[in-house]
KELOSE-852908 format. One record per residue (C-alpha): residue number from 1; residue in three letters; x, y, z. Coordinates in nm, 3 decimals. Layout:
BEGIN
+-----+------+---------+---------+---------+
| seq | type |       x |       y |       z |
+-----+------+---------+---------+---------+
| NUM |  ALA |       X |       Y |       Z |
...
+-----+------+---------+---------+---------+
END
This chain:
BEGIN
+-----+------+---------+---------+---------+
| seq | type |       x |       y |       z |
+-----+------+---------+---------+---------+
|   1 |  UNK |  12.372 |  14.212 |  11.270 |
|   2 |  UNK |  12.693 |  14.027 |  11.409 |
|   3 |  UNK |  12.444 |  13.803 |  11.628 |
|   4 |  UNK |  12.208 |  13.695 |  11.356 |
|   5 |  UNK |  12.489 |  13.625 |  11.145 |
|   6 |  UNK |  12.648 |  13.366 |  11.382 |
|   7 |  UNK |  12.275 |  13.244 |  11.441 |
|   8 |  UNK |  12.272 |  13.162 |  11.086 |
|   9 |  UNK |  12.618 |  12.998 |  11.056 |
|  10 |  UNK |  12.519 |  12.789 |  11.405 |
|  11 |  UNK |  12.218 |  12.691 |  11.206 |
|  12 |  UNK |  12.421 |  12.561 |  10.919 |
|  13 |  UNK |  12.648 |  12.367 |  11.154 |
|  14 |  UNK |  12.318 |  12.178 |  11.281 |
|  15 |  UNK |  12.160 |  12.104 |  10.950 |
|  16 |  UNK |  12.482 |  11.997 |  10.786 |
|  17 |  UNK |  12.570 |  11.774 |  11.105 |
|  18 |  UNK |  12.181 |  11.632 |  11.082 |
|  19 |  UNK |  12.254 |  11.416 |  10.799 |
|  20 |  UNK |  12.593 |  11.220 |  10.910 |
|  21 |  UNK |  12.558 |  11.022 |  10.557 |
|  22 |  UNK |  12.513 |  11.343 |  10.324 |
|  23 |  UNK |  12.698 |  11.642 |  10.300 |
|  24 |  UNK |  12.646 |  12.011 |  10.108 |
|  25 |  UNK |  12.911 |  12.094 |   9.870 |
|  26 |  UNK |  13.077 |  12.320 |  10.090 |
|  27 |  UNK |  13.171 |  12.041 |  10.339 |
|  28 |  UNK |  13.222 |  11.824 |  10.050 |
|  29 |  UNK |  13.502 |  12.083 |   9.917 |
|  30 |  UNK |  13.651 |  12.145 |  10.309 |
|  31 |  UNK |  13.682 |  11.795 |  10.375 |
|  32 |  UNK |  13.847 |  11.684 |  10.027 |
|  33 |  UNK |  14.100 |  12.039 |  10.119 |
|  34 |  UNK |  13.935 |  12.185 |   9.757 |
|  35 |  UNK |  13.824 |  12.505 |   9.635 |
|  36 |  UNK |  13.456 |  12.483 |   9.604 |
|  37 |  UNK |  13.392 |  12.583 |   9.256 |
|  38 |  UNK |  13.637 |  12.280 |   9.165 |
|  39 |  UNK |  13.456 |  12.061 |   9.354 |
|  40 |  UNK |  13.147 |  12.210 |   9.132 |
|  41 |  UNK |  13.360 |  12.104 |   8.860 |
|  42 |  UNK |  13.425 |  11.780 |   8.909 |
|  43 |  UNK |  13.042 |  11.770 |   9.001 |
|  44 |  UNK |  12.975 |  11.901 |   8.626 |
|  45 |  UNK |  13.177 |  11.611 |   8.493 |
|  46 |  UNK |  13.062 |  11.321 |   8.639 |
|  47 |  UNK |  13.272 |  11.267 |   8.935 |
|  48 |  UNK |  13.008 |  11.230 |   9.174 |
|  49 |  UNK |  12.621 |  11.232 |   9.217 |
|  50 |  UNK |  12.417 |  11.439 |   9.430 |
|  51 |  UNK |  12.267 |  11.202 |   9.675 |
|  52 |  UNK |  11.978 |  11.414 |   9.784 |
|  53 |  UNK |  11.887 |  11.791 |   9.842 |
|  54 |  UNK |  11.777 |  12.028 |   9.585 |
|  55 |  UNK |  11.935 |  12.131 |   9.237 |
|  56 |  UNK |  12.033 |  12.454 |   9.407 |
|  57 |  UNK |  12.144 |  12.274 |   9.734 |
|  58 |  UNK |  12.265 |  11.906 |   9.612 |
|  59 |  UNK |  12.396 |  11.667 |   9.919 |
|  60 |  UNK |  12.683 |  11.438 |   9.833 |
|  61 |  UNK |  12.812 |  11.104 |  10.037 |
|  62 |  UNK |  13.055 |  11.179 |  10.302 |
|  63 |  UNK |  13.284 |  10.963 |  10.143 |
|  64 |  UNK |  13.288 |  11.144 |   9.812 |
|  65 |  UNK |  13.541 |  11.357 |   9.964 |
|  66 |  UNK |  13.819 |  11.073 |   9.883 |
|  67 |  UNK |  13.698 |  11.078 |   9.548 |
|  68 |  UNK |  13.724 |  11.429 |   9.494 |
|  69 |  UNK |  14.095 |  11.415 |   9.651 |
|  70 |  UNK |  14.191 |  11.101 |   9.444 |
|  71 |  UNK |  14.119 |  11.292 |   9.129 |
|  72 |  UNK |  14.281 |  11.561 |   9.189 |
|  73 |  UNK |  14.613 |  11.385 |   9.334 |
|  74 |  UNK |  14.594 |  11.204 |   8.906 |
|  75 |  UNK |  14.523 |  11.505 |   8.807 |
|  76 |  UNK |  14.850 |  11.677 |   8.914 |
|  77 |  UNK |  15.099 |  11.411 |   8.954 |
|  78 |  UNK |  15.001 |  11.229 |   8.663 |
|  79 |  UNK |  14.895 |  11.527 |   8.444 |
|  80 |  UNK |  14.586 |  11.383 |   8.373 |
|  81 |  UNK |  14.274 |  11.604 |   8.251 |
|  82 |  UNK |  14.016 |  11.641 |   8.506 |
|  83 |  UNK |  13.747 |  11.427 |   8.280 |
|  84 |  UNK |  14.045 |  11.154 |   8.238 |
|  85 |  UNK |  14.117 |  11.153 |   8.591 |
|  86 |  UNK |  13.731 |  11.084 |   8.680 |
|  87 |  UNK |  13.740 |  10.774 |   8.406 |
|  88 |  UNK |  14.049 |  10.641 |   8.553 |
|  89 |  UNK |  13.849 |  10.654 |   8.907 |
|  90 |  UNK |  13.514 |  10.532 |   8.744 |
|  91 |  UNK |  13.741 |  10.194 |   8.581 |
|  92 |  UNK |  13.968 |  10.115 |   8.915 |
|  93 |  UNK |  13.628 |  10.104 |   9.136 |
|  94 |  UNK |  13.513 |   9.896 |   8.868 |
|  95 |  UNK |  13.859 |   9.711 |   8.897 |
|  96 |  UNK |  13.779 |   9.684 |   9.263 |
|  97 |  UNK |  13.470 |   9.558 |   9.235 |
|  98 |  UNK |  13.553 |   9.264 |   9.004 |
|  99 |  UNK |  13.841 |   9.145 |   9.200 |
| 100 |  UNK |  13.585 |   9.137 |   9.510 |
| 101 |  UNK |  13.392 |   8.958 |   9.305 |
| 102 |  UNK |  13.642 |   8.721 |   9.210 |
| 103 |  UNK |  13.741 |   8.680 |   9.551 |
| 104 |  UNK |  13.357 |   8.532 |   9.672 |
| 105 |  UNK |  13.420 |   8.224 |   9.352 |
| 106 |  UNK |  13.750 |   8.188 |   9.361 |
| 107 |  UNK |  13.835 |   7.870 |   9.601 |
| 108 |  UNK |  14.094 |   7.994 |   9.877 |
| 109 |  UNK |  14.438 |   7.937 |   9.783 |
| 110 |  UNK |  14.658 |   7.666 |   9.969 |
| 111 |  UNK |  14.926 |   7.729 |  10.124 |
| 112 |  UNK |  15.299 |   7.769 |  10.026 |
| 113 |  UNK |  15.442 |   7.470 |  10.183 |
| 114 |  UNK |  15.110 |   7.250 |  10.052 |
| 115 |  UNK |  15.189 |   7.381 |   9.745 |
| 116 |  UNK |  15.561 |   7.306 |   9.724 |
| 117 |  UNK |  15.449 |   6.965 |   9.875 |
| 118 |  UNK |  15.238 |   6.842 |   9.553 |
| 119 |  UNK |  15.528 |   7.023 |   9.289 |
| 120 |  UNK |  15.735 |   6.747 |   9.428 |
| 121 |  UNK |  15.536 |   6.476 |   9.436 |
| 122 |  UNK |  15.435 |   6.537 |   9.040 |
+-----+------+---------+---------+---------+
END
């Protein structure tokens, strides 16, 4: 019994470590430090998409683990809700990704002393 048992759990180790890019929703939960059925949770709200798998057996991104932790973190120090705490996520990656954006058309900035340079001149 104790020998097909760690059979098993060796056979869960290779299937989870397969994939290096998706992750079950127990790793998910052991990587972000959460309990699992909050990590189901957070699933249920929106916090992250399955990226594969089955509907009994969804696979996540690796890095949905920071995700999970971030909201959490608002969660408790901010005293957000858990469904407020996934907006404010959802709006500062979109945040992120407009400034990167920005970045790519804006023209590079001159220097300080270039700067201070033509506020004289004027």
């Amino acid at each position: 019994m104790a020998a097909s048992r760690a059979a098993r759990a060796a056979a869960a180790l290779v299937r989870r470590r397969s994939n290096g890019s998706a992750v079950e929703i127990d790793v998910l939960a052991r990587e972000a430090g959460l309990h699992p059925e909050l990590v189901r949770r957070l699933v249920r709200l929106g916090a992250v998409e399955p990226i594969g798998g089955t509907r009994s057996a969804p696979l996540f991104p690796r890095d949905a683990a920071a995700q999970m932790a971030r909201i959490v973190r608002l969660h408790r120090d901010l005293g957000l809700s858990y469904s407020s705490a996934v907006m404010t996520c959802e709006l500062l990656a979109r945040i992120d990704e407009l400034e990167a954006r920005l970045r790519r058309y804006e023209p590079p900035l001159r220097r300080t002393s270039e700067v201070r340079a033509w506020i004289r001149t004027d």
